[in-house]
N, C-alpha and C positions, 0 to 999 in steps of 0.2 A: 402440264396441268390438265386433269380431267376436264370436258366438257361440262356446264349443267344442260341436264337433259332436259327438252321442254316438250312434254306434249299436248298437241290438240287434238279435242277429240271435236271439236265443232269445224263446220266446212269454213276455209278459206279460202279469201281469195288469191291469185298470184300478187296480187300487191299487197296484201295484211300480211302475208306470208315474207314479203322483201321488207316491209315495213318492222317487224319484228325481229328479222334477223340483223338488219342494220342496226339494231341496239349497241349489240356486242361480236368480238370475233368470240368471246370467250362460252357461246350457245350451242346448244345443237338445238333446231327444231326437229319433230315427228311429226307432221302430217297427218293424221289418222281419223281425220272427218270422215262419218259414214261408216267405219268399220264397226261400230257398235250400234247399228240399225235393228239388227238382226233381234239381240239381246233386250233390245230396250221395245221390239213389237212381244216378247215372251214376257216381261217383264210389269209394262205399262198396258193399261187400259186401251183398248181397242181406242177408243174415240179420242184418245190422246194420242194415239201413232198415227192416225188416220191424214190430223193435222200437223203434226210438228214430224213427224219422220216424210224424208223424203218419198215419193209415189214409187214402189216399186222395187225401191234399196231396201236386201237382206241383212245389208253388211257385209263384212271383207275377214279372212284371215278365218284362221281356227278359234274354239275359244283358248287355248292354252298361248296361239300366238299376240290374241289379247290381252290375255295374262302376263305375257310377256313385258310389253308396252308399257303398263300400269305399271309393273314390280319397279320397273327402269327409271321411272319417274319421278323428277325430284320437283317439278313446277308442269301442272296440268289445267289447260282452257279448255274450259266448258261453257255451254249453253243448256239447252232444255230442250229433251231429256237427258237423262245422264245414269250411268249406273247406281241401283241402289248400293252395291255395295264397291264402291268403288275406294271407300279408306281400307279397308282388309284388303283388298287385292293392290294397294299400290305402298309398299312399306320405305321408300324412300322418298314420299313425299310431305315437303314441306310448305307450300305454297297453291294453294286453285283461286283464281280465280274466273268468277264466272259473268259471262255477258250480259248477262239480263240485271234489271238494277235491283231486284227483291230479293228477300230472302228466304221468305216462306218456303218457296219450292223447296229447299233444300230439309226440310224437317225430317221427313221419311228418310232420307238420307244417313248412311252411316259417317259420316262428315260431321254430323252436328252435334256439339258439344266433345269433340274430337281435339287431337292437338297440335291439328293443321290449321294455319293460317289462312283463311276463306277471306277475297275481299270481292266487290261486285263494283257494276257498275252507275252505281246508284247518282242520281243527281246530271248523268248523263246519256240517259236513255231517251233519246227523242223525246225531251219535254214539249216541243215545243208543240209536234204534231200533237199531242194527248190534250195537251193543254187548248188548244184550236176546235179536238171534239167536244170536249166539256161545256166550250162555248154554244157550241152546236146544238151540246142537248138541251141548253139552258133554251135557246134559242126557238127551239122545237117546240116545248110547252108554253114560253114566253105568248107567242103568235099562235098557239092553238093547233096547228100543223097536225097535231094526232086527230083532230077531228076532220082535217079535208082529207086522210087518209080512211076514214070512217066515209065518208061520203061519198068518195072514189066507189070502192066498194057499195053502198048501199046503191050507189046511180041516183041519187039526187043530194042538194044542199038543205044541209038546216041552217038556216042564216044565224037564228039567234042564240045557237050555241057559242060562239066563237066572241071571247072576251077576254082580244089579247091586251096586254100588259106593256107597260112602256120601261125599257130599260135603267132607261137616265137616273138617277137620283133612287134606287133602290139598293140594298144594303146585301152585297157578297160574301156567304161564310164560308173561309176556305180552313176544312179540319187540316192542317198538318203542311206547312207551308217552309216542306221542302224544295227540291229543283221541281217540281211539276207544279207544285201547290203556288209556288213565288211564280209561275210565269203566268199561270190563271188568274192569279190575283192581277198581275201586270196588263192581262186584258182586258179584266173587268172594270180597271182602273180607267185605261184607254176609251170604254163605252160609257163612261161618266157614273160608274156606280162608286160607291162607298165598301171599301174594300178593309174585314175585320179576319185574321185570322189564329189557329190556336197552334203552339208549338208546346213540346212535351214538357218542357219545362219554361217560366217566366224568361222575358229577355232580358237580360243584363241592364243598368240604369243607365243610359245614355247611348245605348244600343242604336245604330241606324237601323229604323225598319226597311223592310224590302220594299220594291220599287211598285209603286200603288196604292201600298198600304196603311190606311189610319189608324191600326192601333192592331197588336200581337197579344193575344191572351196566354196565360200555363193551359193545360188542358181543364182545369177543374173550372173554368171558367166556359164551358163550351156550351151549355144550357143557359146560360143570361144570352150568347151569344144569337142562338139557335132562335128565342123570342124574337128577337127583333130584326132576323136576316128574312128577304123575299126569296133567295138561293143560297143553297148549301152545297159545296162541293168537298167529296172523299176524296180525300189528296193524299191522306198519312200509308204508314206502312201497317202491316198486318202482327202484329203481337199477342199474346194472349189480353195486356191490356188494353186493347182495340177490339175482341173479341167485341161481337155485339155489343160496338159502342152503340149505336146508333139502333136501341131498344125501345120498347113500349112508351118508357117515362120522358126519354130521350123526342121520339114525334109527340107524343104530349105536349111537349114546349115550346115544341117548332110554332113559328107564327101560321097559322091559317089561311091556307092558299100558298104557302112556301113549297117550290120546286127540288127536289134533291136529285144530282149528279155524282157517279161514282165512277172513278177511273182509277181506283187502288185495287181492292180486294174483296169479293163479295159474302166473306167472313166478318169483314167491318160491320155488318148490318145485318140487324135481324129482320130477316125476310117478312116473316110471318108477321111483326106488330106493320111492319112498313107496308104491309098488303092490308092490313085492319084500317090504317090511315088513309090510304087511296081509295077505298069501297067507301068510307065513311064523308069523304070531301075533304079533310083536312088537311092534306094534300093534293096537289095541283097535278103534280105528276113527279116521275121517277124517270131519270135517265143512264141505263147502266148498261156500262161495256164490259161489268165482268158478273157474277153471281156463285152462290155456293155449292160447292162438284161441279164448278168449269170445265175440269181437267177429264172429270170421268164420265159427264154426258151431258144431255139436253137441257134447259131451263124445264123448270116441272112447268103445265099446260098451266097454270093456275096465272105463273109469274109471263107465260111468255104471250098470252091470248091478254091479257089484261091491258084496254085501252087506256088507261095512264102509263103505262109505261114502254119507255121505248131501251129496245136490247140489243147490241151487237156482241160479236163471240171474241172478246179481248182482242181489238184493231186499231185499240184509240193511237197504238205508236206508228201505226203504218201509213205511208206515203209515198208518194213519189221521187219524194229529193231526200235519200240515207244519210240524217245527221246523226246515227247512232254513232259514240265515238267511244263506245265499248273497248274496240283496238287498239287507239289512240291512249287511252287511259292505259289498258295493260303494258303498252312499252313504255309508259312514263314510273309505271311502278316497278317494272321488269329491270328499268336502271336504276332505281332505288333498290330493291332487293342486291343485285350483283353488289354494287356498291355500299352496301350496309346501312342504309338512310329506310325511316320507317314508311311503312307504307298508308294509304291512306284507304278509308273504306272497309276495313276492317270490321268484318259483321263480330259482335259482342254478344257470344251466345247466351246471357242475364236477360241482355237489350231486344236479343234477338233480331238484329239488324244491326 
């Protein structure tokens, strides 16, 4: 009996690597982390090889023995970058999945809307560290902190700027209250807040809500929502119906003096009204670990000088102690595929996730 061929093209370690072949004897893995460095600095935006390709790696092999590798392949792990055209060049594949838990990246991709089986690792991508900065940034304009950061800088205190907020008893809107969305709720719960959040569609009648939370709305409910929270946090995936949710009409409704945190995708938001609302007061502040062209360069000066808002370059998952269990997840599906059991995570290219 043929082997299934498996390749990776993301780095592994020597234990993902024993971890995945102890699945089955009936595998072969391929190795092939780093050899498409080369491809993917010709291919991808400077300012996106700069950080996601390793310092220095051209990559390995010819392209044709590239070529090779992909034709060969009948299940391929990916991360991010990845070839654009990597369903044309791999015509025995029926299975990728990929480590990171979104899906957007994958749009440009000849993958999408293809007749490969895409799944990710969604729902298990170190929630719990994202969900810990979310806290952070709440945290940050909660106590005013942009302003001793303003101080720093000018070399004196204005005292009577600083009118911080008290946590306890204030009302948490979490949009999309998946694995990231349900643990942020779970903290905010823990800090004695009042935890509301919206999921894509109503919850079933006698549904347990998740752990903190006092009541789960459909998304059309997300502006009643939006009045009466003091913090909003972007939790949901990025879809065309997520496009600029979070629009003109959309801070219109937000309560006055309400903080927004974004740890999803900086597609979810319309930049420009959410900068009308920050100059204007009507918001508190803006705290975001991603924004829109992350991938292809810098925050425009507008978004990134603007003392209400605080910005880092997508780190909310990074830490010190790696609960990404990305790995873990693909040899649980790796023995469901062999053995003919569905798989789970399966991105719905309608749903787009």
């Amino acid at each position: 009996m043929e082997k299934v061929k498996i390749l990776s093209i993301l780095r592994l370690s020597d234990s993902e690597k024993k971890k995945i072949e102890a699945v089955s004897p009936d595998i072969e893995l391929v190795d092939a982390g780093g050899w498409f460095d080369g491809e993917y600095r010709e291919t991808w935006s400077q300012y996106a090889t700069s950080r996601y390709v390793a310092s220095g790696s051209n990559g390995k092999g010819t392209r044709a023995e590239r070529d090779a590798l992909l034709a060969d392949a009948e299940i391929i792990l990916a991360s991010f970058p990845f070839p654009f055209d990597i369903r044309s060049r791999s015509p025995k594949l029926k299975w990728l999945h990929q480590r990171p838990a979104g899906a957007s990246n994958l749009l440009d991709c000849d993958l999408w809307n293809s007749d490969v089986t895409v799944t990710t690792s969604r729902g298990l991508a170190n929630a719990e560290p994202i969900a810990e900065w979310a806290i952070a940034g709440m945290m940050y304009f909660a106590k005013d902190f942009n302003h001793a950061e303003a101080d720093s800088t000018a070399g004196s205190f204005e005292f009577r700027k600083y009118r911080a907020v008290m946590i306890r008893g204030k009302t948490a809107c979490i949009i999309g209250a998946g694995g990231i969305g349900r643990e942020v709720g779970r903290l905010c719960s823990a800090l004695g807040m009042n935890v509301v959040g919206t999921k894509r569609t109503a919850p079933a009648a006698g549904e347990p809500l998740p752990d903190g939370f006092s009541a789960l709305h459909p998304a059309a409910d997300l502006h009643a929502l939006l009045a009466r929270s003091e913090f909003v946090f972007v939790c949901c995936h990025w879809t065309p119906e997520t496009t600029n949710l979070l629009n003109a009409e959309a801070f219109a409704a937000m309560k006055p003096g309400s903080t927004l945190i974004n740890v999803a995708r900086g597609e979810i938001i319309d930049e420009a009204a959410m900068l009308d609302a920050l100059d204007s007061g009507h918001l508190r502040g803006a705290a975001l670990d991603v924004y829109v062209g992350e991938f292809e360069g810098l925050p425009t000066g507008r978004m990134w000088k603007h003392p209400r808002i605080l910005i880092t370059p997508h780190v909310s998952n990074a830490t010190d102690v790696n609960m990404h269990k990305g790995i873990d997840l693909f040899c649980e599906y790796l023995d469901n595929y062999l053995n003919g059991r569905p798989l789970r995570n399966v991105i719905d290219w309608e749903r787009t996730y």
